[in-house]
C-alpha positions in Angstrom: 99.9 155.7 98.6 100.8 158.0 101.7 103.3 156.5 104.1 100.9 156.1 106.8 98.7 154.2 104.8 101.4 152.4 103.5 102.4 151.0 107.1 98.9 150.3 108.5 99.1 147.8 104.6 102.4 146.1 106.3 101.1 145.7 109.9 97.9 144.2 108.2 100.0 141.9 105.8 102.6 140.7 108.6 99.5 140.1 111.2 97.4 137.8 109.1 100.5 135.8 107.9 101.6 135.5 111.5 97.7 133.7 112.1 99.2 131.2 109.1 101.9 129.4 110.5 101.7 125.7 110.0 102.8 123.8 113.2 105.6 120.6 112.0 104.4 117.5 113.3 105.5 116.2 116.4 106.2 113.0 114.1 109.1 114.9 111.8 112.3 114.0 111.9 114.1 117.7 112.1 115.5 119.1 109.2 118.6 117.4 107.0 118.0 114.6 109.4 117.7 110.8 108.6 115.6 109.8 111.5 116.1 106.3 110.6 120.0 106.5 110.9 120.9 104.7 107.8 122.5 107.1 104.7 120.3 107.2 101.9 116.7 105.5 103.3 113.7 107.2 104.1 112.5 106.7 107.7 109.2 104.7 107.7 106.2 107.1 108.3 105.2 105.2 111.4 108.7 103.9 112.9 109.7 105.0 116.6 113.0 104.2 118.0 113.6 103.3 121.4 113.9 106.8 122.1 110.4 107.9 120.7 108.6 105.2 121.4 105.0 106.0 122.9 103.3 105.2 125.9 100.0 103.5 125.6 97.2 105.2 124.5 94.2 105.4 127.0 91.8 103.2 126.2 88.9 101.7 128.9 89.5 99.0 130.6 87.8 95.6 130.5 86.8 93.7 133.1 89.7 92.0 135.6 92.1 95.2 134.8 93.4 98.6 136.0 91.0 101.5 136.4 91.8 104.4 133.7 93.9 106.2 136.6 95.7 103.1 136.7 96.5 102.2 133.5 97.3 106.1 132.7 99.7 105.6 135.7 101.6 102.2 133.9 102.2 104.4 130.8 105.6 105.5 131.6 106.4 101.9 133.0 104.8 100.3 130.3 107.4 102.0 127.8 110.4 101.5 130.2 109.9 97.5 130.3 109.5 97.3 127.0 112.6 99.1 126.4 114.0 96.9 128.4 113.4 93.9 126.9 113.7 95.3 123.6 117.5 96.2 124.3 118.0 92.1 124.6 116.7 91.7 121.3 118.9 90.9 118.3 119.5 94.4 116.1 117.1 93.4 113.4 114.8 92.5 115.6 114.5 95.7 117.3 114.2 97.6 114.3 111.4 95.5 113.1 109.7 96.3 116.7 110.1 99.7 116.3 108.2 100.0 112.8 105.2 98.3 114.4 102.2 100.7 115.0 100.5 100.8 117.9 101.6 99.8 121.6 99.1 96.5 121.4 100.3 94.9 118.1 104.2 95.7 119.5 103.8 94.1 122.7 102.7 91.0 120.4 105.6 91.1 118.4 107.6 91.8 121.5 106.2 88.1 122.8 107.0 86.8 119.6 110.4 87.8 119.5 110.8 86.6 123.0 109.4 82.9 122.1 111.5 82.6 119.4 114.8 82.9 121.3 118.3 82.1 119.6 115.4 80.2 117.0 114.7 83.6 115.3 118.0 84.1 113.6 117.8 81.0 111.5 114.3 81.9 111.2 114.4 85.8 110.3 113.5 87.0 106.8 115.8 87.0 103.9 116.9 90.4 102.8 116.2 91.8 99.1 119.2 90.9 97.6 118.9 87.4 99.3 115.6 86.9 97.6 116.4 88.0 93.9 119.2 85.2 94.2 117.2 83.2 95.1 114.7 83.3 92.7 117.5 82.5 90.3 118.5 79.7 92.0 117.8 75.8 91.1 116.4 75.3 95.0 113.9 78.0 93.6 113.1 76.1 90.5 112.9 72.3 92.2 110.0 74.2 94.4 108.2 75.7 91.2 108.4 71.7 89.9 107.0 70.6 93.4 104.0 72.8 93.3 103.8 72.0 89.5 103.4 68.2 90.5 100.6 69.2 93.2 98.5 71.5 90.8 98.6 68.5 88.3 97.1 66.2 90.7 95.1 68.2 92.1 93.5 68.8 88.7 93.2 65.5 87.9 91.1 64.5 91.4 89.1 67.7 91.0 87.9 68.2 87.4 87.5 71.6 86.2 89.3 73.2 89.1 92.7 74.0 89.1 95.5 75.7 92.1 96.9 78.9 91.9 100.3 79.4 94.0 101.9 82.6 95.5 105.5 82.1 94.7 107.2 85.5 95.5 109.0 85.5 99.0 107.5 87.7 101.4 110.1 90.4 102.3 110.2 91.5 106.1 108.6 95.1 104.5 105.7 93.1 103.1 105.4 91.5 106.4 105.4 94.4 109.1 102.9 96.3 106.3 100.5 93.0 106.9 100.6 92.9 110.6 100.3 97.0 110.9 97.2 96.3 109.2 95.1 93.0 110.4 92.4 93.0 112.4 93.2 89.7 114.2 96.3 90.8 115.1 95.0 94.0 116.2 92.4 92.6 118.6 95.1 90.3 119.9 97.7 93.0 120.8 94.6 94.5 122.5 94.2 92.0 125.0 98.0 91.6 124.9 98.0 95.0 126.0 95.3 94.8 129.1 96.5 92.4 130.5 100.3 94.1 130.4 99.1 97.1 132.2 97.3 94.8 134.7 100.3 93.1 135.5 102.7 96.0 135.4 100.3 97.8 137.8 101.3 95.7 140.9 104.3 97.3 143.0 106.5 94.7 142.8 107.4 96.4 139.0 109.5 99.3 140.4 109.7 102.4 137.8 113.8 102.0 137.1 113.0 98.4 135.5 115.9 96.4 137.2 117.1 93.2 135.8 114.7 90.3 137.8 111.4 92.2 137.3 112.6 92.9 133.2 113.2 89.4 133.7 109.8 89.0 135.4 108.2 90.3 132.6 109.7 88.6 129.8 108.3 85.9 131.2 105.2 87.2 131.5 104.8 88.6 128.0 105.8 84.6 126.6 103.1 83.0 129.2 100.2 85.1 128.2 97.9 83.9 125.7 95.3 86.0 124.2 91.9 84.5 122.9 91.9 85.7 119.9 94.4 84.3 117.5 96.3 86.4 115.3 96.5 84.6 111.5 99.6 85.8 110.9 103.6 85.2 111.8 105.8 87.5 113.9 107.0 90.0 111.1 110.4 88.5 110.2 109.4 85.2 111.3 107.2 83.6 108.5 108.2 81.1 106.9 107.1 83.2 103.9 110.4 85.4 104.3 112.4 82.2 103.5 109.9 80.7 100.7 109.4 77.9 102.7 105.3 78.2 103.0 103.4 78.4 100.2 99.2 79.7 100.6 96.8 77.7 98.2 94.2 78.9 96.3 91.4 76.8 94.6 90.4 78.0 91.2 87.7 77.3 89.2 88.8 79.4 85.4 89.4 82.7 86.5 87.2 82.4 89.7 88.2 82.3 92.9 86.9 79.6 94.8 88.4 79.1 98.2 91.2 81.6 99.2 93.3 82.2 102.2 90.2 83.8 104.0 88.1 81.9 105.9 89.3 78.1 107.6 85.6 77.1 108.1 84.8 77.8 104.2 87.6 75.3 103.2 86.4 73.1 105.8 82.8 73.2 104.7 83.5 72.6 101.3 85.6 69.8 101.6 88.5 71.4 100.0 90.6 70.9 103.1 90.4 67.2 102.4 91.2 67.5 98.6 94.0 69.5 99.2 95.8 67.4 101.5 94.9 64.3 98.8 96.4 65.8 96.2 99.8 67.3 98.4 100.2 63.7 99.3 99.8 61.9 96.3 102.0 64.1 94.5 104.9 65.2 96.9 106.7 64.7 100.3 108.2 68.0 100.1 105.3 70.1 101.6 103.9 69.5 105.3 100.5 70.6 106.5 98.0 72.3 106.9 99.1 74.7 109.0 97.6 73.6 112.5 97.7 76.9 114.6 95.5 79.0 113.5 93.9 76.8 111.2 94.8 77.6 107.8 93.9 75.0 105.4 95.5 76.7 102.7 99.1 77.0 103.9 102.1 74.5 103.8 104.7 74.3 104.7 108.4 73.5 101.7 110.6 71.4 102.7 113.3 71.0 100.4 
């Protein structure tokens, strides 16, 4: 190959691997960095810190708030106050705020937090370590012989149908991964969500978020209340993360007949009823349903 030829090849080669290039995500953490700032852990694939945390997507508006203009307009503020609030939180709160997608289902968790108080350290989910010993513990055997007694019973006043029991306690990951991903909560963080951008709209919420109007809206995040009713706890607040809930599932052999789906099903069937025969005949250690939502299925351990 002559020289020139041999040059036009490399300017060729160098100018279609130019029009490769991959652009990183905006999303990666750079490189030989822990984005997470713990040695040794993976960063979750969807967890901002306060620094990083994004504004509110656009989205339109429903009747009674902000135009789009607006609502573009409260994006900036939106993150600030949340920030803000955020920063009172206890540590392991925050983190768990952070790892929640989307601005809607965080402002939920975020009112959540805030309604718990000084109540969501007692409350907060046991760590792994805290769970294995648990599971070897004789507190975690008496509960295995409570439910025991109620699945008895229950088989006794209900022939040919038997209970099938969730023991495991659900870990704070297990938790975030359940609110990231259902659709009542989702729907409820979208309300949530209007209505924040409506309220931060107003000028009395200056940009800087001072201490009254972070105050201001605290307040407002733990008044509002959202139609639709997210069926699940405040990740880290369940009483699932301490194995003091337990979800109840009717069985019939190897069929499924009443899960922890649908309220009305349970209702309709009368399984509500037999349920709360058989936990009352056979222990005092469990109390329920739970009321709010309405989940016939789950009780509450009281050891």
């Amino acid at each position: 190959m002559s020289y020139r030829k041999l040059a036009r090849a490399l300017l060729l080669s160098s100018t279609l691997l130019a029009g490769c290039l991959v652009e990183p995500s905006p999303n990666a953490p750079p490189d030989g960095a822990n984005a997470s700032g713990v040695a040794g852990r993976a960063e979750p694939k969807t967890s901002p810190t306060p620094e990083s945390l994004p504004s509110p997507e656009g989205s339109p508006s429903p009747e009674g708030s902000p135009s789009p203009d607006a609502s573009a307009a409260t994006g900036g503020k939106l993150e600030a106050y949340v920030r803000a609030a955020a920063a009172r939180l206890a540590p392991e709160q925050r983190e768990a705020l952070w790892r929640v997608e989307g601005e809607g289902r965080r402002l939920l968790a975020l009112r959540g937090y805030l309604r718990a108080g000084v109540e969501a350290g007692s409350r907060w989910a046991w760590s792994r370590e805290r769970i294995q010993s648990y599971e070897k513990s004789t507190e975690h055997a008496a509960a295995l012989a409570e439910v025991e007694r109620v699945r008895r019973e229950f088989e006794a006043l209900n022939p040919g149908h038997t209970l099938r029991v969730n023991m495991q306690v659900r870990s704070l990951d297990e938790q975030l991964s359940k609110w990231n991903e259902t659709e009542s909560v989702g729907r409820a963080g979208e309300e949530l969500l209007a209505g924040t951008r409506a309220e931060l709209a107003s000028p009395s919420y200056g940009e800087a978020a001072g201490a009254s109007e972070v105050g201001r809206f605290e307040g407002f995040l733990r008044g509002f209340r959202t139609r639709a009713t997210p069926t699940l706890a405040v990740p880290g607040l369940s009483a699932h993360g301490q194995g003091r809930a337990f979800d109840f599932q009717v069985m019939r052999g190897s069929q499924m007949v009443a899960g922890p789906s649908s309220a009305s099903a349970w209702d309709k069937a009368g399984w509500t009823e037999k349920l709360q025969e058989a936990v009352r005949r056979a222990s005092t250690k469990f109390a329920g349903p739970l009321a709010s939502p309405h989940e016939p299925w789950h009780y509450d351990y009281r050891p």
